[in-house]
C-alpha positions in Angstrom: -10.7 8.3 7.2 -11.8 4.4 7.1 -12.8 3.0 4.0 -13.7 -0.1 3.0 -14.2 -2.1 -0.2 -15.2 -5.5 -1.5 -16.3 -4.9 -5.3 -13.9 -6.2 -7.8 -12.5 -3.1 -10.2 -12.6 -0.7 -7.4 -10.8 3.2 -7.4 -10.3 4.4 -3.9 -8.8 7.9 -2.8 -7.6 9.4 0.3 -5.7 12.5 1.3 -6.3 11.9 4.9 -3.3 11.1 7.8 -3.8 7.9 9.1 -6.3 6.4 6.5 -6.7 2.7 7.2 -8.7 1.9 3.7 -9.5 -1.9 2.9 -10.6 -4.2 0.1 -11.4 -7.7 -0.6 -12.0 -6.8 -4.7 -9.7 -8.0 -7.4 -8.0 -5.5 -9.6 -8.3 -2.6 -7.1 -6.7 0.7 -7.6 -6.1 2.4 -4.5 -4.3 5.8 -3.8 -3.6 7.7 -0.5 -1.6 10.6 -0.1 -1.8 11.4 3.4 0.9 10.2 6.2 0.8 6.8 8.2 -1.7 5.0 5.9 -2.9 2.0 6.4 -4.1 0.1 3.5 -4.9 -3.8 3.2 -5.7 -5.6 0.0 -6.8 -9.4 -0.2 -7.7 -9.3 -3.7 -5.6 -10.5 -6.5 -3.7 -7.9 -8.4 -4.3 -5.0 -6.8 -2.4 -1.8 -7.3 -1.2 0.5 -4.5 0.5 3.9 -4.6 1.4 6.0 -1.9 2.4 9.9 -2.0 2.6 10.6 1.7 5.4 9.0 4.1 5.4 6.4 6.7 2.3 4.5 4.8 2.3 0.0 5.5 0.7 -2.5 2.9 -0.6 -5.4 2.6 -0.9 -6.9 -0.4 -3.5 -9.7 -2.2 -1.9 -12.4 -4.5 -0.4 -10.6 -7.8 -0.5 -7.1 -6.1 1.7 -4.0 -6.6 2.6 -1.2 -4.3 4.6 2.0 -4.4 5.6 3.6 -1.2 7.0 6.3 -0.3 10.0 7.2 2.3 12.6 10.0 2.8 16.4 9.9 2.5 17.3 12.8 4.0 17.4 15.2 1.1 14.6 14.0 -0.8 11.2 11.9 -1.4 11.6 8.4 -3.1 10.1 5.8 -4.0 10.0 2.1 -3.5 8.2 -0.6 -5.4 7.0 -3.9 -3.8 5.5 -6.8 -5.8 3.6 -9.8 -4.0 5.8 -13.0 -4.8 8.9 -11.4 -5.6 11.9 -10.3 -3.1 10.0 -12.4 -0.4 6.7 -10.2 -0.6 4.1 -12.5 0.6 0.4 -11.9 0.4 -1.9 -10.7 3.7 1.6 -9.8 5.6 1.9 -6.2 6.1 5.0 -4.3 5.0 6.5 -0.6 5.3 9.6 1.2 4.4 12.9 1.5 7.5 15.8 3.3 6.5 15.0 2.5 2.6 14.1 -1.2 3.3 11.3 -2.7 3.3 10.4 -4.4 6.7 7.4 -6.4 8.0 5.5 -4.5 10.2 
């Protein structure tokens, strides 16, 4: 799936592998639970959550993303948040060996 965005406020859903899903809107909520998504965000204070593996980000000023990767035994979860830990906005980031790496 592609899907694309510029409203402010706006909830976007996929379940699809290798979604690339985009907005430009503040305040977006976006989910996906497929593998190897894709999903930029240049709005402030977006919110991103991830439920399948090997997803990237890219985050707007203020946004928040949870991504998912696996340790070997189990699913887990990692939370990224623009302007902290050296999360900078419009860079894209994913999860390597439970670290999270520019892409």
């Amino acid at each position: 799936a592609q899907i694309g965005s510029s409203g402010d406020g706006a909830q976007i859903g996929s379940s699809s592998d290798n979604a690339r899903i985009g907005s430009s809107g503040d305040g977006a909520r976006i989910g996906s639970s497929g593998y190897g998504a894709q999903i930029v965000c240049s709005g402030e204070n977006t919110t991103v959550a991830f439920a399948g593996r090997h997803g990237s980000v890219s985050l707007g000023k203020g946004g928040a993303a949870s991504l998912v990767w696996h340790d070997g035994n189990r699913n887990r979860f990692i939370n990224i948040y623009e302007g902290e830990d050296g999360i900078e906005a419009g860079v894209l980031y994913a999860i390597k060996n439970g670290k999270v790496v520019r892409k």
